[in-house]
Every structure is written in C-alpha cells, then in structure tokens.
C-alpha positions as CSV (number, residue, x, y, z in Angstrom):
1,X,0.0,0.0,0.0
2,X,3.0,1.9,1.1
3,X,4.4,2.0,-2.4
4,X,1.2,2.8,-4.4
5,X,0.6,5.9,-2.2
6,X,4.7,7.0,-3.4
7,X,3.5,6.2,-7.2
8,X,0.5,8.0,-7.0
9,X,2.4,11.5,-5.6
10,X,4.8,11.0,-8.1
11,X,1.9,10.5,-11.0
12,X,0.1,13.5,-9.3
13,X,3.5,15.5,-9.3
14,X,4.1,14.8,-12.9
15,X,1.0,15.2,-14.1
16,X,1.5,18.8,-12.3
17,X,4.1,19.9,-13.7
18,X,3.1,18.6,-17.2
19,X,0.1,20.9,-17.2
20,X,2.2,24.1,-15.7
21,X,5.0,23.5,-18.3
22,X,2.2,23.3,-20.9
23,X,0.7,26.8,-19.8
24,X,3.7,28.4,-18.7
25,X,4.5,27.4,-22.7
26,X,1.1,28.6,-24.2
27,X,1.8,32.0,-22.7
28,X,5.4,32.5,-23.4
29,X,4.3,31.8,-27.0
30,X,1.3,33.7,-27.3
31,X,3.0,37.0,-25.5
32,X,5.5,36.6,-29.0
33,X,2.5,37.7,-31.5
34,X,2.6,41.5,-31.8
35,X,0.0,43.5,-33.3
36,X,0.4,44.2,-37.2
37,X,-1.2,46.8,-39.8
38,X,-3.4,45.8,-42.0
39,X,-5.2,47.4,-44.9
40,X,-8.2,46.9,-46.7
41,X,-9.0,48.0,-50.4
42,X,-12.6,46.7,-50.5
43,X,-15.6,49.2,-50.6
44,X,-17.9,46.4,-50.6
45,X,-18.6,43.6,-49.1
46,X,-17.8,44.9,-45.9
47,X,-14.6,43.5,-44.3
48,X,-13.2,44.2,-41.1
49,X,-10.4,42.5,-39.5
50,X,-10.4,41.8,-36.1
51,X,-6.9,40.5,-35.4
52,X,-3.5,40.6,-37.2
53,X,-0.5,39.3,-35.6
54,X,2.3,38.2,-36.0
55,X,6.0,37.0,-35.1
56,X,9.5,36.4,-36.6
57,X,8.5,33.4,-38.1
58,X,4.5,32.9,-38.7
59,X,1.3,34.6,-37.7
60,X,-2.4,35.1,-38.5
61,X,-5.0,37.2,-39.7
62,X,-8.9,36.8,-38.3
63,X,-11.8,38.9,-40.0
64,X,-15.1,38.7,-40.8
65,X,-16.7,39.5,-44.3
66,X,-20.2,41.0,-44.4
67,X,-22.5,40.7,-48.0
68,X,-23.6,44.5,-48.2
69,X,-24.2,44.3,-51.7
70,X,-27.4,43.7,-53.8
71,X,-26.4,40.5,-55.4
72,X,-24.8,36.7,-54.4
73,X,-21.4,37.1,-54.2
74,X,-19.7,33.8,-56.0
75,X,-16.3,33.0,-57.1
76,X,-14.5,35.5,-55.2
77,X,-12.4,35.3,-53.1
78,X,-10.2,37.4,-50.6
79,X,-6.7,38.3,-51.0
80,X,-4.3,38.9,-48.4
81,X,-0.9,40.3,-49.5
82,X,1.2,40.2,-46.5
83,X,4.2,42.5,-46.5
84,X,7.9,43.0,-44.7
85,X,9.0,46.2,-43.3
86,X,10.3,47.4,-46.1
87,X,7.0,47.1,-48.4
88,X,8.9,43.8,-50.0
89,X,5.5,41.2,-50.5
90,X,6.8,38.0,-49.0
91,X,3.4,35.8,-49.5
92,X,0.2,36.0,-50.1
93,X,-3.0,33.8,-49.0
94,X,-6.4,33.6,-50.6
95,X,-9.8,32.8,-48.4
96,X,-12.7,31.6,-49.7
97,X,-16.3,33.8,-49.8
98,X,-17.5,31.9,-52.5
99,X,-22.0,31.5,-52.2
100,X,-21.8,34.7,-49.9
101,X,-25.5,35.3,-49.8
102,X,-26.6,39.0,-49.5
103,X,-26.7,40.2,-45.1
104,X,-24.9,37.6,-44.7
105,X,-21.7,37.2,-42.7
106,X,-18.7,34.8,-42.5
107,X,-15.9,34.6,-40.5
108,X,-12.5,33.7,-41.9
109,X,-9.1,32.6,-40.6
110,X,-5.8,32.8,-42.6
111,X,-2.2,31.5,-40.8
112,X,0.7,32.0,-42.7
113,X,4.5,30.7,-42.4
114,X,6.1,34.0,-43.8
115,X,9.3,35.8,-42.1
116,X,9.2,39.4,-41.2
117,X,5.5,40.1,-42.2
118,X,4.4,43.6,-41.2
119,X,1.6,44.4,-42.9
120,X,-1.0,42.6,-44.6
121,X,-3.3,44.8,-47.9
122,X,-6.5,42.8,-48.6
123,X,-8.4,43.0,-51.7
124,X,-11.4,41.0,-53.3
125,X,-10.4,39.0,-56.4
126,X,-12.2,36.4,-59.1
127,X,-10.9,33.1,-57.5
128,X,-10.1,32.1,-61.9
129,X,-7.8,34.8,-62.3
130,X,-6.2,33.5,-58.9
131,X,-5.9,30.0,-60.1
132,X,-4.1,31.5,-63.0
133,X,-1.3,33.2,-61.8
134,X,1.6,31.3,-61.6
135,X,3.6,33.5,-59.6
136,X,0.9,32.6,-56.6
137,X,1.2,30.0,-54.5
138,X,-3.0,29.5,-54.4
139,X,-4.4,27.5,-51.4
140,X,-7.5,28.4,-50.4
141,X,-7.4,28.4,-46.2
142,X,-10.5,26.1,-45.1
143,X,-9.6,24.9,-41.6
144,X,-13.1,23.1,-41.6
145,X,-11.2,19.9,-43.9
146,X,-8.2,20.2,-42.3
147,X,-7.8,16.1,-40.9
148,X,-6.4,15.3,-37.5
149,X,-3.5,12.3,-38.2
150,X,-4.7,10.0,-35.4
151,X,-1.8,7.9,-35.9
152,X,0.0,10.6,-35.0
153,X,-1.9,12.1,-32.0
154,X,-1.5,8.3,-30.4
155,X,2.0,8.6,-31.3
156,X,2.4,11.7,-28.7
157,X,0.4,10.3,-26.2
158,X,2.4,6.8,-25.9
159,X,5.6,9.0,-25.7
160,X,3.5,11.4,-23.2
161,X,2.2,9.0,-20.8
162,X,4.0,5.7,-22.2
C-alpha cells in the first residue's frame, strides 16, 4: 500500500508539472505575436479584420466579411498580400467567400509561415484569375477539412504517458 501511495504522488506531481509546463508554454508563445497593420481595399462587401499578428516566423489574420451588396457574391475570393517592413511582398493567402449570400456574414481565418510580415493589404479577387497566376502559390485556407492524423496524436500520447 506503502508503495502505491509513493507512485500515485509522483503521478500526481508529474502530471502537475506537465500541465504548468504546458501553460507556462502557451503563454510564453502567445506573448511573441505582436499587433500588425493591416489594410483593406474593398468598398464592398464589408470587411473588417479583427486581429493581425504576428511573429519572426508565422502569424495570422482573423476577420469577418459581411455581404452589403445587392447581389450573391460567387467566385471570389479574398486576398491577403502580406508585406515586410520594407513594403517587400513576402506571401500571399487567398480565403474563400464563394456563395456569400446577400446580409450575410462569414468569419474567416488565414495562418501563414512567412518571415518578417508587417503588414497585410486585402483585396477581393475572381478566384479564376487567382488559379491563374503562376507566380501565386494559391491555397485556399479552409480549416473546416483540415484532418487530424490520429496515428500521429496516439504517437504523442504513448511517448507522453508511455
């Protein structure tokens, strides 16, 4: 009995320090993203961006694109130009509003991997003259068919608690 009361305080105190690592972690990471400038060349729809940041090496860009126009918007999509310092454009992203029916809202969510972004310009284009370009590396960010490798995630949790 003696010796499962010593395994369970040092479970306890590993599992402990586990989840403090893990948010001591979170925050030291998250404090990293500063605040960016963003700018947006649409009239309408409506697009407002709610949060650009970004560090050395990655970052993100939340917003939400309202239909204020009479008609359906359809293959569109939105552009997002992300620029260094030194107005050099280091990558771009595309978002899709395609079947944007008019009132109606949609959030979107672009993460990129770029280095030294500073700002981001976004504009509405035809998602065709997108594709087209060869210059552009064109995904479309759609985190709803993004798969979860579970091979992977048991992976990490035999080496975690294995």
């Amino acid at each position: 009995m003696k010796r499962m009361k010593t395994f369970f305080k040092y479970f306890l105190i590993l599992l402990i320090f586990y989840f403090v690592s893990n948010g001591i972690t979170y925050l030291l990471l998250k404090s990293n993203y500063i605040a960016r400038d963003y700018e947006v060349d649409i009239d309408e729809p409506q697009v407002t961006i709610s949060e650009m940041k970004s560090t050395v090496l990655n970052g993100y860009t939340k917003g939400k694109i309202k239909n204020t126009t009479n008609d359906v918007i359809t293959g569109k999509a939105l552009k997002l130009d992300y620029y260094s310092k030194n107005g050099v454009l280091v990558g771009t992203k595309y978002c899709d509003v395609n079947n944007l029916l008019v009132g109606e809202s949609k959030s979107f969510e672009s993460r990129f991997n770029f280095d030294n972004v500073d700002s981001v310009k976004v504009s509405l284009v035809d998602v065709l003259e997108s594709m087209n370009g060869e210059e552009w590396d064109f995904t479309l960010d759609d985190w709803s068919k993004d798969k979860v490798n579970w091979f992977i995630l048991l992976g990490a949790l035999i080496v975690v608690f294995g």
